[in-house]
Structure formats: C-alpha cells, structure tokens
C-alpha positions in Angstrom: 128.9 5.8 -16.8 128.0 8.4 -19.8 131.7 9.3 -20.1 133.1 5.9 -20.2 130.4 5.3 -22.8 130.9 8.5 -24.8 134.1 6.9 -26.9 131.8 5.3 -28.9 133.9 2.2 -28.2 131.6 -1.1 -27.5 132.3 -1.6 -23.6 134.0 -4.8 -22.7 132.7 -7.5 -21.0 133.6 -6.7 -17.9 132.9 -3.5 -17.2 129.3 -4.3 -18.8 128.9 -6.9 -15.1 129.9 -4.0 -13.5 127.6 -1.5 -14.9 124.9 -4.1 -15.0 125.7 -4.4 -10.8 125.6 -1.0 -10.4 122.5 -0.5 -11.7 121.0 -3.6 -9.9 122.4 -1.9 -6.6 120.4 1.3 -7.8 117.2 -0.6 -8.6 114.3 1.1 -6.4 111.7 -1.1 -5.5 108.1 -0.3 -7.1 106.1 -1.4 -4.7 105.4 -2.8 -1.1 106.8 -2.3 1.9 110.8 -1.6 1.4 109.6 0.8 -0.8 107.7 3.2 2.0 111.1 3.1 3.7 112.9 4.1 0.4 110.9 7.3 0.1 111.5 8.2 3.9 115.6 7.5 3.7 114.8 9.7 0.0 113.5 12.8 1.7 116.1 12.7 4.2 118.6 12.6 2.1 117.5 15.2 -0.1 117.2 17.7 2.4 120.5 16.7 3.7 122.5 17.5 0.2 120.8 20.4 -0.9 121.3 21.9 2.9 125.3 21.0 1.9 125.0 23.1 -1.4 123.2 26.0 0.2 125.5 26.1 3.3 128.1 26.5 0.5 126.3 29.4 -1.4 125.5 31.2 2.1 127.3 34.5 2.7 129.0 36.2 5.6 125.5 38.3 6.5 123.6 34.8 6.0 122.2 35.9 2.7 122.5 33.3 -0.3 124.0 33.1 -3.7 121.6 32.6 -6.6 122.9 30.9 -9.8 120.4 31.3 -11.8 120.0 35.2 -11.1 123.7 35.2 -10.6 123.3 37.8 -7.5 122.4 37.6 -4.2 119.2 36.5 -3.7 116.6 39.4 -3.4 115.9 40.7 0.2 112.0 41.2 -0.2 111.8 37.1 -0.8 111.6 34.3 1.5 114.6 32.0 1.0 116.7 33.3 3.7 113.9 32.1 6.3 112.6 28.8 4.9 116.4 27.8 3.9 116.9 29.2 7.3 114.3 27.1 8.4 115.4 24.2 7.5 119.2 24.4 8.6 117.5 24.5 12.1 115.0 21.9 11.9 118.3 19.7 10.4 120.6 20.6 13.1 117.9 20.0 16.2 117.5 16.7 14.7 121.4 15.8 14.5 122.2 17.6 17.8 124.3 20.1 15.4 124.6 23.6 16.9 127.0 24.8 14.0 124.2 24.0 11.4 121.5 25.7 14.2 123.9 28.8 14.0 123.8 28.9 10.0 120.1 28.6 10.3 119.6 31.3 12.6 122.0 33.9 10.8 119.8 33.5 7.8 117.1 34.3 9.9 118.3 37.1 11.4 119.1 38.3 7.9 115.5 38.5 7.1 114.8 40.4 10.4 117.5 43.2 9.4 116.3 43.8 6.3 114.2 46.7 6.4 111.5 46.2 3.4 110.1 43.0 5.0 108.0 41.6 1.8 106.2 38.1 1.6 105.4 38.9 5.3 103.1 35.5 5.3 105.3 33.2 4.0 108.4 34.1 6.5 106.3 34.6 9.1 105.3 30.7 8.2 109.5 29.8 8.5 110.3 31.9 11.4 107.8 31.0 13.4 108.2 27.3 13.0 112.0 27.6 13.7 111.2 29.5 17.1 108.9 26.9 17.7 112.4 24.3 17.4 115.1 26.0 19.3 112.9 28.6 22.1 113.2 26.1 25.1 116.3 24.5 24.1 119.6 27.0 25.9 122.0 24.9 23.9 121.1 26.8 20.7 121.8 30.5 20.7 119.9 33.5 18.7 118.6 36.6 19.1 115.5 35.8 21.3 114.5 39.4 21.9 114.3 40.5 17.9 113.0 37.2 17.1 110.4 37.3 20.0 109.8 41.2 18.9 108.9 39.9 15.3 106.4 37.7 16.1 104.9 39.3 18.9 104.3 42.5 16.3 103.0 39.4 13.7 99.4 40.4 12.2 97.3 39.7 9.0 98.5 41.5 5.6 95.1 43.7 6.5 94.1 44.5 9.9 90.7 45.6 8.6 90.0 42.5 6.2 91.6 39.9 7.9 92.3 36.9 5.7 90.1 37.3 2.5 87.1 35.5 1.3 88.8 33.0 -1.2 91.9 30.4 -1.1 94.3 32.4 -2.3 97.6 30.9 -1.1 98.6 33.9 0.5 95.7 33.9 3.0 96.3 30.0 4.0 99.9 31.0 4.4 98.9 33.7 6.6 96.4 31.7 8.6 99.1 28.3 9.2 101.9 31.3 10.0 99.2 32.7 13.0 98.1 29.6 14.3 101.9 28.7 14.5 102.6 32.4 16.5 99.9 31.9 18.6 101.5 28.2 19.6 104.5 29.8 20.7 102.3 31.8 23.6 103.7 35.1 22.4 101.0 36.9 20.4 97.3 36.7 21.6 96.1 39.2 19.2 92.9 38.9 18.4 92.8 39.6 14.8 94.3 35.4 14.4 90.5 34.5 15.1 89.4 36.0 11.9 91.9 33.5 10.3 90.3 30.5 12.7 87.0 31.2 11.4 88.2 31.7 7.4 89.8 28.3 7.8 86.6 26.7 9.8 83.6 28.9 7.8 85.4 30.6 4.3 87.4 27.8 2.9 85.2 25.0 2.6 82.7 27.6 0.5 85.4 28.0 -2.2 85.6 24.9 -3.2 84.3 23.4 -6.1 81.7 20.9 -5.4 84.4 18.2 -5.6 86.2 19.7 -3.6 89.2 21.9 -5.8 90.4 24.6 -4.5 93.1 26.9 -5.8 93.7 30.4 -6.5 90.5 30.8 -5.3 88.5 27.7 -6.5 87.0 28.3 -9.8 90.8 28.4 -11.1 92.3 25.1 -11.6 96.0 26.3 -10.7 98.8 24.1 -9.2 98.2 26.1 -6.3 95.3 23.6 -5.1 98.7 21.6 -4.5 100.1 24.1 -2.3 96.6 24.9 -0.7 95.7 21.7 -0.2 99.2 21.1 1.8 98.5 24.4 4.1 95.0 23.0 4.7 97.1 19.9 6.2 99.4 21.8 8.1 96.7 24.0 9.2 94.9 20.4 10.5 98.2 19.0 11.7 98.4 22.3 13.9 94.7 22.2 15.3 95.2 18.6 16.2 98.0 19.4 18.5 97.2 22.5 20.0 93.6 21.0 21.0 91.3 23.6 19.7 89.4 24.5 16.5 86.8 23.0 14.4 89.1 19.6 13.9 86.1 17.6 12.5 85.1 20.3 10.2 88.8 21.3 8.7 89.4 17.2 8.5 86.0 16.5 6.3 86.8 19.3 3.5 90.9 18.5 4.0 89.6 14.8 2.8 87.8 16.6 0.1 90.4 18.3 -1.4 93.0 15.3 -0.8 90.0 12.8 -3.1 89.9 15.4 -6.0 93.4 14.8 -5.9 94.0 11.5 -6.0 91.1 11.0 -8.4 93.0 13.4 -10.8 96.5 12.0 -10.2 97.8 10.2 -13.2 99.4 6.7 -12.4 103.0 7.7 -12.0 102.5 10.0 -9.4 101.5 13.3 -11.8 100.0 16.2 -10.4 97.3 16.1 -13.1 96.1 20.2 -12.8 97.8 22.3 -15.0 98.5 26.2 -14.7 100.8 28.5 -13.9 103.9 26.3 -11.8 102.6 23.3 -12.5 106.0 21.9 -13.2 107.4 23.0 -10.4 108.9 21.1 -7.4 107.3 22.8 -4.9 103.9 21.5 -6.1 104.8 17.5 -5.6 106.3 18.2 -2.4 103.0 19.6 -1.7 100.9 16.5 -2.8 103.6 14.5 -0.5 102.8 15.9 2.5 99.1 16.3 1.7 98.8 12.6 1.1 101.2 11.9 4.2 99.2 14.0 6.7 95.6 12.1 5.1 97.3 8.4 5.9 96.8 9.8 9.4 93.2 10.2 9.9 92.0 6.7 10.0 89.9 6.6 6.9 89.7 3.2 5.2 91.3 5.4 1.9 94.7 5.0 4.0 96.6 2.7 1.4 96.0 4.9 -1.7 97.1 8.0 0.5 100.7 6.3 1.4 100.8 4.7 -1.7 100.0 8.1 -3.6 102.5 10.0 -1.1 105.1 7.2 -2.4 104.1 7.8 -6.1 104.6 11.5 -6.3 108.1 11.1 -4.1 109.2 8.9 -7.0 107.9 11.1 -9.9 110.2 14.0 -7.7 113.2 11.7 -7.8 112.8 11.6 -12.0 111.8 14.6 -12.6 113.4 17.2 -9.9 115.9 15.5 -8.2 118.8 17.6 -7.4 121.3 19.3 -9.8 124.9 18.1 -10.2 125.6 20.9 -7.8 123.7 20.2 -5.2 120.7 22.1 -5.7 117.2 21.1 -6.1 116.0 21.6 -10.0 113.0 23.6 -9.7 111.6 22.3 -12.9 112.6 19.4 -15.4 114.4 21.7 -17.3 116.9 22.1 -15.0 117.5 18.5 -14.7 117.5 17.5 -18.3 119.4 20.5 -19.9 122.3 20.5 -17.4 122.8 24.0 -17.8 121.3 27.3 -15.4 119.4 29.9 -16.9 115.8 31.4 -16.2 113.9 29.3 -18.8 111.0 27.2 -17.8 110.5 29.4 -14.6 108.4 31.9 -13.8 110.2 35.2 -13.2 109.7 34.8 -9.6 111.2 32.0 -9.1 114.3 32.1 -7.7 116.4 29.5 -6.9 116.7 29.7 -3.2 113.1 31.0 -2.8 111.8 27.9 -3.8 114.6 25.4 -3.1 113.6 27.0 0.5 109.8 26.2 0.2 110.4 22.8 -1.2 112.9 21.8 1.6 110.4 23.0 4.1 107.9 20.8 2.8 110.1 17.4 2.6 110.9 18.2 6.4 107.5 18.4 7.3 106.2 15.6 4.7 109.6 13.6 6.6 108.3 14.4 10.0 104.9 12.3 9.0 106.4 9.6 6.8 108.8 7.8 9.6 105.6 7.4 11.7 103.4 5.9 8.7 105.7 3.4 7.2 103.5 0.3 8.6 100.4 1.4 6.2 100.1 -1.1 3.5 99.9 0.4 -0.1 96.5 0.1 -1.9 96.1 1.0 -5.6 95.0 4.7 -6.9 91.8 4.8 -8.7 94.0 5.3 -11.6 95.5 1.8 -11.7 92.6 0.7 -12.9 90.0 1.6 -16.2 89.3 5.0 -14.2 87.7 7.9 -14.7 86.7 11.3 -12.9 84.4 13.7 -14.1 84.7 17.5 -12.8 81.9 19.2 -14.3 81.7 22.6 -12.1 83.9 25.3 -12.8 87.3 24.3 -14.0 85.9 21.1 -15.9 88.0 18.4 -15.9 87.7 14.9 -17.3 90.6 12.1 -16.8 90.6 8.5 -18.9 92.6 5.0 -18.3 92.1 3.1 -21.1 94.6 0.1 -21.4 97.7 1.9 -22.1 96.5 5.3 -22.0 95.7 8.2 -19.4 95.0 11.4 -20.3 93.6 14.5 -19.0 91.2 17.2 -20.6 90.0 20.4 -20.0 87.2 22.2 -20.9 88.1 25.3 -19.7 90.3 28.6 -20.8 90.7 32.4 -18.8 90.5 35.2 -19.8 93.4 37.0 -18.3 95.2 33.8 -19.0 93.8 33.0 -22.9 97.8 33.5 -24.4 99.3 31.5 -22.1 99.0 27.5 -22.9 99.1 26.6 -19.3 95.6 27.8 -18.9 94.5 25.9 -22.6 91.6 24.0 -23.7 91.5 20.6 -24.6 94.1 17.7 -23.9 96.5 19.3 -21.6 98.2 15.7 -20.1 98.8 12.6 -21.8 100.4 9.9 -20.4 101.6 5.8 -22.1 102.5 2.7 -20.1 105.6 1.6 -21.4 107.0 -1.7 -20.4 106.6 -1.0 -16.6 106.6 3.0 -16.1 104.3 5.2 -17.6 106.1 8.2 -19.8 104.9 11.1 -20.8 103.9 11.8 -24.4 103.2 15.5 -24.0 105.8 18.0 -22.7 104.9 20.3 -19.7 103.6 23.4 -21.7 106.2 26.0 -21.4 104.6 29.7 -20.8 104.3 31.1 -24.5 102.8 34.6 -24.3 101.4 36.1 -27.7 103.6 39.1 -29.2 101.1 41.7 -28.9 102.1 42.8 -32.8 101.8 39.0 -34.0 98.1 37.8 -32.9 99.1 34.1 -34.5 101.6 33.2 -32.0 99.2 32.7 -29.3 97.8 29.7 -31.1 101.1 27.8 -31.5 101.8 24.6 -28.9 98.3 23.8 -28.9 96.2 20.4 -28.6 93.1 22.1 -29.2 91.7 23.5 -32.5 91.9 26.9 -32.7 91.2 29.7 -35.7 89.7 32.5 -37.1 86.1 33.4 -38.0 84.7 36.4 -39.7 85.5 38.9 -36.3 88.9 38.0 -35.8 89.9 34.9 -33.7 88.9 32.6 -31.3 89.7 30.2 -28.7 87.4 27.6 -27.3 86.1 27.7 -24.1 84.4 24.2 -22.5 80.7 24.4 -21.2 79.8 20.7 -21.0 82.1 17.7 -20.4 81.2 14.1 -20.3 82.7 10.7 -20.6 80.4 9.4 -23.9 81.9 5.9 -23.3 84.8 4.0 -21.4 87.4 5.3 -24.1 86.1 8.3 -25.0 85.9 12.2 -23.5 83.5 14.9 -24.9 83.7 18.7 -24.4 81.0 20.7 -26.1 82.8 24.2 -26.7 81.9 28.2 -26.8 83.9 30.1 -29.8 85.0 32.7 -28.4 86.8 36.3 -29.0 90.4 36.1 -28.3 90.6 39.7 -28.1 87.8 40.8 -26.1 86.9 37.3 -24.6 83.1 37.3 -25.7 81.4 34.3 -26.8 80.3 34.5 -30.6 77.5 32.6 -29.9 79.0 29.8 -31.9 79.6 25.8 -30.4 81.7 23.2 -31.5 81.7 19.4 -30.4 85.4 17.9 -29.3 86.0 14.2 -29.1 88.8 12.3 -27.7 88.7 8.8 -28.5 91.3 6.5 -27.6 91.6 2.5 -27.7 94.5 2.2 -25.2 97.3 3.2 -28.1 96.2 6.1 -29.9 94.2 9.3 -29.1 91.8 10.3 -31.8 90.3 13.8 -32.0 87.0 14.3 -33.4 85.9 18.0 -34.2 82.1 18.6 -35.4 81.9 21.0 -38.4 82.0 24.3 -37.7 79.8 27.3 -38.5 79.8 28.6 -41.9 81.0 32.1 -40.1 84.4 30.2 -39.7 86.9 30.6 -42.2 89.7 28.3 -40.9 91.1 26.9 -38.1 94.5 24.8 -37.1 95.7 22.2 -34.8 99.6 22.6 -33.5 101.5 19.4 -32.1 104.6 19.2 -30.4 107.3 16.5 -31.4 110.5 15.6 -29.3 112.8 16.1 -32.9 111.9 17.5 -36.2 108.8 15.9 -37.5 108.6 14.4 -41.4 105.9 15.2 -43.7 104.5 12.3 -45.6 101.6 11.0 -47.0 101.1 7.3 -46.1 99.3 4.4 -48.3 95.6 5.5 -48.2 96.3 9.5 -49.0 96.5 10.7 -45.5 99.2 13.2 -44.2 101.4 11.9 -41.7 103.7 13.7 -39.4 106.4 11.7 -37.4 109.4 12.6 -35.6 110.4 8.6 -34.7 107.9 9.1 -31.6 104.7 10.6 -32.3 102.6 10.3 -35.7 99.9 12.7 -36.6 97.7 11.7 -39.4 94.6 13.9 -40.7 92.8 12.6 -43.8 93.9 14.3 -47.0 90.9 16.2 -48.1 90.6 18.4 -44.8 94.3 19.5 -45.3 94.7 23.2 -46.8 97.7 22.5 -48.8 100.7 20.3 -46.3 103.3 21.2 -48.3 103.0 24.6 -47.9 102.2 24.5 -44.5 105.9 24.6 -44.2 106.1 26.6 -40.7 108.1 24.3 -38.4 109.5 25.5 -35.6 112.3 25.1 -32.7 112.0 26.4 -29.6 113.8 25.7 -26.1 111.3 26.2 -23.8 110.8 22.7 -22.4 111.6 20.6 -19.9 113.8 18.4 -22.0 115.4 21.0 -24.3 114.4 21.4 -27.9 111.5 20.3 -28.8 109.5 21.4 -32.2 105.8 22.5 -33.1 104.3 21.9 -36.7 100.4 23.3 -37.4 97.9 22.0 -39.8 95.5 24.7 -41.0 92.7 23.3 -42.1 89.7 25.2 -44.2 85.6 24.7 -42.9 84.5 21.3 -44.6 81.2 21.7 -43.5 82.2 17.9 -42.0 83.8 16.2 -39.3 87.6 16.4 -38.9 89.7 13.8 -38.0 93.1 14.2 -35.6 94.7 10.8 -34.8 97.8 10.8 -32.8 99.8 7.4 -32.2 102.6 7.1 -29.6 105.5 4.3 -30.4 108.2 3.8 -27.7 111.3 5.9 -27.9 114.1 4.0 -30.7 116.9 3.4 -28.3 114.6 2.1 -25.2 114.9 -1.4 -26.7 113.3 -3.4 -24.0 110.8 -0.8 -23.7 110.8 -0.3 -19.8 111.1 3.5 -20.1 115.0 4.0 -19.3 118.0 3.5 -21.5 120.6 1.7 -19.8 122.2 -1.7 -19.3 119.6 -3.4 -20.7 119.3 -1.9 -23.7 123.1 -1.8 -23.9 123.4 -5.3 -23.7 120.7 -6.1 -26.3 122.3 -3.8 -29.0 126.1 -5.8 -28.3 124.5 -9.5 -28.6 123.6 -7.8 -31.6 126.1 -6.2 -33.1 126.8 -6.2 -36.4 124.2 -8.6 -37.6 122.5 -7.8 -40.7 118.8 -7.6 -42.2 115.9 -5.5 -43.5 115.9 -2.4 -42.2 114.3 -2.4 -38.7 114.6 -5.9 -38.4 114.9 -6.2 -34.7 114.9 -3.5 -32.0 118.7 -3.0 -32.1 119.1 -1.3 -35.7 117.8 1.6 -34.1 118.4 3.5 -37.3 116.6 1.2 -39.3 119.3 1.0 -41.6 119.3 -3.1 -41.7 122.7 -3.0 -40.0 123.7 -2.8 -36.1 126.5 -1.2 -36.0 128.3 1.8 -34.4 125.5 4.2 -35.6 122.7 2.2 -33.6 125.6 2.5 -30.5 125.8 6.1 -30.7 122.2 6.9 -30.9 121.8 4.5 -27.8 124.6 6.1 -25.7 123.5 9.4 -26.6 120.7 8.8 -24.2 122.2 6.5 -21.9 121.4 6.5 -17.9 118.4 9.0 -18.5 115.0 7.5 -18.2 113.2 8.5 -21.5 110.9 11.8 -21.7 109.1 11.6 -24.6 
C-alpha cells in the first residue's frame, strides 16, 4: 500500500474503495467478545510464522542463523532449546513429525555442546519438550541422552540451593525442577529446597505490594518475567497435586494486582529498567494475566481483558519483521533495518525470539480455554491512581487524557543509565481512540567515563551540579498531593560516589488532562546550576512566545520555561541527534538553568501528530481521504487539518508528508 503511494501521485478513486476495504477487513475489534478470540487466533499465528522463518535459518547440526549477530547463534545460550521447544510443542499439536524432528535436532544440539551455559533456562525448554513427545512412539529422539540430561539435572549450587531473592535465574531453576521431577526421572532431593524457596523465600521479597523483580527492591522488567515463572510454577503445582497451592496462589495474585494497577491503559508494561522494551516482557504479562483468569477471583474480567490489552500492544509494537522474525524491540519494527541497537548485548535474536515463542505457547495453551470470561475495565480506564511507596517508589496518574508514570527512585550501580532514572519515566495521551505514547522507551545511554555531562542527557528529571561535583536525585517520599498531581520529595545526591549531600528538593507533576507541568522547589544555595533535557520526535525550534517565555517545539511536543529562569537559550545551542530509539532518530535539547532561589517552572504540552488528521492514532485511509476532499483548497495557514504544512495551501506537499507515514500507527 506504501509503494503504490510512494509516487506521490493522488490515488484514484478506485483503488482508494479498495484500500479503504482492505483496511476495514484488517480492522481488529477493541473490545468484547470477538476480540478474546482475535488474540487467541493472534498467538497462534505468530508462533506459526516465526516457527516458518526459523525453520528457514536452522542449520544442518540444528543450530540457528542469527541476523543480527550475523553468525551462528552462540552455543552457551538457550535458543536452540526454547526454539527447539517450540517446533515440538507445534508439531504435537498438528500431528507433524517433520516439525517434531526439527525440534528435537535443535535439542540435541544443545545436548552435544560441551560448555552447557544458562543450565536453568534449557533445562526449563528441554524438560517441557520431554514432557510432549516421552509416551508418544510416533515421535523419535534420543531418549537415553535426553533422559541422561535430566536425570543428572540439579540446582546451579548444590550447597545453596535456589538463593534467597527473585532473581530470575532461581525461578527459572525452580519451574525447570518441578517440570524434571514431573517426568518421574529425577527424585533428587536437592528440588525440595526449590519447593520451599517458592512456598517460604519468595513471598518475603516482595515489596509490600507485592513487586518483585531482580530481587524486589529493584523495579526491573524482570518482575514481568518473574511474575510469569511464578504462574507457571502455580500452573505446575496445580496439576501435579502437591505443594503449598493456596500459599503460591495468594502472593501470585499479589504480584499479578501490582501489575495491573501499574499497567497503563493500552496494555503498557508500566516498570521501566533494563529490557523493558523488550518482547519477551509482554508475553510475560500475557500469560501472567491468562494463568490469573483461572483462579476464580471476582478480578477475572480485568485479568482477560488486561491479557487482551498487552497481546494488542505486542501486535503494535513487536509484531514480527518482514522476514519472519519476531522484533525484539520497537526498533526493529520501525527502522526496518537489523543491527544491535536498542538491545542489550545479550540479546540475541534467537535467544529471545525462543523465550518469547515459548511463552505465546504456553499463554496459547491458557487462552483457548478462557475465551468465555467477559472483559471488565483496568483500574486504569478510569481517573486511577496507585501509590507504591516502599522501595522502588512508584506513583501512576489518569487524569482526562493523560497517564503517566513516576519514579522516585535511582541505583547506584545503574545512576548512568536512564532506564533506572528519576522522575517521569512513562507518559502516555489518548488520542481519538488509542492512547500513544508521548515519551520514547529510554534507550541505554551510558556516561563516557572522560565526559561526566553525558550521563545527564535524555532526562525528565532535573539534574546538575553543586559545589562537590554533580548530582542526581534520588526519591524518599512520593505522594499523590491531589487528583492531577504527583509529588516526590528528593535526596541530592553524589553522582560519583553515590552519597547523599544532605540536600532535598521538592518535584511536582501537575497535569490537567493535556499538559504535564513540572514544579521544582528552589534549591540550596550550595547549587550552582542545574538542567532539564527533553526528547522530541524531529528537531525542536527555539522561540520565545507572546508573554516572554521560551518555547521549544518540534510540531509534537512544546516545552515552555518562563524567561527569567533560563541561563541564556540562545546559547544553549547543544541539540543533538541520536538513533538509539525505538522509532529511529529522535533529538534531545537541555535547558540549564542557574539557582533562582525560586520555583521553576517546566510545562510540556502534547498536540496530535500533523498528518494523523482524524486524530485516531494511525495514518491511513482516513486521513488519506480527508487530505483528497481537500485538495488544493486554499486559506490561512493551518486552516483545516489537511494543510499539514501550514502553508495555507493543500497540495502535494501536505500528500507527501502524509504518505511518508502512511499504514504505521503514529509513535510520538
């Protein structure tokens, strides 16, 4: 539809009708009950494709091609066994013993490699693939080395057993033994000390919410994936008949609230951290929120409809690429081209294709039986908020058009990398019908250890310098002061040696359903200056607008601070490009202001994007068919929605910006 487009020739009338039925054909339903059937055929489907692409990437000794590494992919990993995994759990299902055979050589891969690393996680895949094709003679493998494997299965330690916090690894390690001890081929002892973490340890690490993570006091995506080997874990006990059931149920239910209190209304995983972006971590959520429909609790309808929510953010955000694969991050989908930007270096492509595969099957497995639950709305549909006041410190806002997450809290290990920042870290308008985001996912940005500055750029949250070098801010109190607004009273602290000066400084986010307003109390006279950086989707303008304030707008998002507080903005000339984003370029600008011994005021607006005329978050027919009943009419610049250029003219200028974009929903 692009190409036909990308003449820059209007369309005729006819192909519009048949564009305009395509897209009506494409339409998924938002809500009800066809709509719980769309995200089970979804999962299906998506497993079924990206099994097509990887069966095409697999080699001759069942090891996989990695395009993003451009190599094989690395023996000490797991995608061999989860891809593996899945070929199996696909070709039990279709009766396939071709596709069972694929499987099972990338299995056996894994068991002929001799540095077996990630022992947890494949012992996780392999286990649950025995589990699929042991008592079935139609499938053939290598029962003995298989059987071997597993019966030699143990804990990373045999003399610690799985470890005192919810580090991922140990839940891995503690669904991979109750899975080996299912098959009735290890009975060693050392699982119970996994039984009892699960039943005694875990619940202990949790916040008093109930967040867990990487362990608890952390607030990493991870809570994702440990919330989803929590349900597993549950799903496991519940069939086998033994364990503490009620007692892994009541603190699964914990975890699962925190999360659907903190989920943003399109299905966001609100945490932030270290793979927060990554597709692994909705797939998580999914099956979480699949596995809680289950239990008979009278929260049923918000966990389906929350399961349905975060399917759908997948299918916008992750998706798979042209090629077949699943994109990891947004990046991947948005920028069309393969390289290792936006991911973490160990993320490689079939690793965690692999891992999110496995998940759809099992969050698939769940879903076909749960499809007559009737959808109830998330506490975020509404004018909700959540407080989180113990460790991570966490406050979310809906107010009219407007959700948005903050976070009063910063590491130390992490302080240069804005995945781990202070302040407003997710933000979030309702646009027509769909809510966009009006923050990028934060890209890692480590400091260069010989340019101290560059750890403060792509920030939300004031940062500067004071009289012993600088500082970050780190939260110790977090409040809602009134429906619209969120208050963190901060710590100043050393971003070199991480000690608090003993200085504080009061944070406001005020917003009134259109614009978010940040309100910082004066600082100490020990400050010398700080700055604010913001992040715009093209290069932002520098103006000064009728009452003397400085504006900054790139079409999309307008900064404004009053005039007095700025240090000099037309000096301040340091805009920036950088890639790093889910949507390709995006640019930061940074205001450094001096200490006005007064209150300083940020205020952000948000306007729809130029070429989403109807504003219903996506650029396509619609919009198309506005700007040609349109064309070529005249009038004062910005007259109506179609002279996207604001030139007073809709012309073939206002087309090309409009089929620039065309069949992507918008990304602010």
């Amino acid at each position: 539809m692009v190409q036909d487009m990308s003449d820059n020739r209007p369309l005729n009338g006819k192909f519009a009708v048949l564009v305009l039925l395509f897209c009506f054909l494409n339409f998924s339903f938002p809500s009800g009950v066809k709509a719980q059937y769309d995200s089970t055929d979804y999962l299906i489907n998506l497993i079924d494709s990206a099994k097509d692409y990887w069966l095409g990437q697999q080699q001759p000794s069942g090891n996989f091609y990695d395009e993003v590494d451009k190599k094989l992919s690395p023996d000490d990993h797991y995608g061999h066994t989860h891809l593996g995994a899945v070929f199996i759990w696909m070709g039990v299902r279709e009766g396939n013993s071709d596709l069972v055979d694929r499987g099972v050589k990338a299995i056996e891969y894994y068991l002929a490699t001799p540095n077996k690393g990630h022992q947890p996680f494949n012992q996780l895949a392999i286990s649950w693939a025995y589990s699929l094709i042991a008592n079935n003679n139609k499938y053939k493998f290598n029962k003995n080395t298989w059987e071997s494997y597993l019966k030699n299965s143990s804990v990373m330690s045999k003399q610690e057993g799985c470890k005192k916090y919810t580090n991922n690894w140990n839940l891995v390690e503690a669904v991979a033994g109750k899975q080996i001890t299912m098959t009735g081929l290890n009975y060693d002892k050392v699982w119970d000390r996994c039984d009892s973490f699960m039943v005694d340890v875990v619940p202990g690490t949790l916040t008093k919410d109930g967040l867990g993570g990487d362990p608890g006091t952390w607030p990493l995506s991870y809570h994702a994936f440990s919330t989803a080997l929590v349900a597993r874990y549950l799903r496991l006990v519940a069939q086998k008949g033994d364990g503490d059931y009620s007692r892994i149920k009541d603190y699964f239910l914990r975890m699962v609230d925190t999360q659907l209190n903190l989920m943003a209304p399109d299905g966001d995983f609100a945490f932030f951290g270290r793979s927060s972006e990554q597709s692994f971590v909705l797939m998580s959520m999914a099956y979480s929120f699949e596995i809680a429909s289950t239990l008979g609790t009278d929260k049923a309808g918000q966990y389906k409809k929350a399961a349905y929510l975060v399917i759908e953010r997948f299918k916008r955000y992750h998706g798979l690429n042209e090629r077949g694969f699943v994109n990891i991050v947004p990046k991947m989908r948005y920028k069309g081209e393969l390289n290792r930007d936006g991911l973490d270096s160990y993320a490689h492509l079939s690793v965690y294709n692999g891992l999110t595969l496995l998940l759809a099957a099992w969050t698939y497995e769940v879903s076909v039986n749960t499809k007559g639950i009737s959808f109830r709305d998330i506490p975020s549909e509404s004018n909700f908020f959540y407080l989180e006041e113990s460790g991570p410190g966490f406050a979310v806002l809906r107010y009219g058009n407007l959700w948005f997450l903050v976070s009063g809290s910063s590491y130390n290990y992490y302080n240069r990398d804005v995945r781990y920042d202070f302040g407003l870290i997710r933000a979030k308008k309702k646009v027509g019908t769909v809510w966009l985001d009006i923050l990028p996912v934060r890209p890692l940005i480590l400091a260069d250890k010989d340019d101290p500055n560059r750890s403060y750029k792509y920030s939300l949250a004031p940062r500067g310098f004071y009289n012993g070098g600088p500082f970050v801010l780190v939260g110790n109190k977090l409040k809602i002061v009134s429906p619209g607004a969120v208050e963190v009273v901060a710590n100043l602290v050393d971003r070199n040696t991480f000690r608090d000066t003993g200085m504080t400084v009061s944070v406001v986010y005020i917003t009134d359903g259109d614009t978010i307003e940040m309100r910082v109390s004066r600082f100490p006279d020990m400050v010398r200056n700080y700055y604010v950086s913001f992040l715009f989707r093209e290069k932002p303008i520098r103006k000064r607008d009728g009452y003397g304030n400085v504006v900054l707008t790139d079409g999309k998002v307008a900064i404004s601070l009053s005039e007095n507080l700025v240090l000099d903005y037309l000096t301040n000339s340091d805009i920036q490009s950088f890639s790093n984003s889910e949507s390709g370029t995006i640019f930061w600008d940074r205001f450094e202001l001096p200490n006005p011994n007064k209150d300083v005021i940020v205020r952000v607006s948000f306007e729809a994007p130029l070429s989403d005329l109807n504003s219903d978050g996506k650029v396509d027919i619609f919009d198309y068919n506005i700007l040609i009943s349109n064309f070529g009419k005249t009038g004062s610049p910005g007259w109506i929605p179609a002279d996207i250029n604001k030139d007073g003219k809709v012309d073939i200028f206002d087309y090309s910006v409009l089929v620039e974009g065309f069949g992507r929903d918008i990304v602010y």
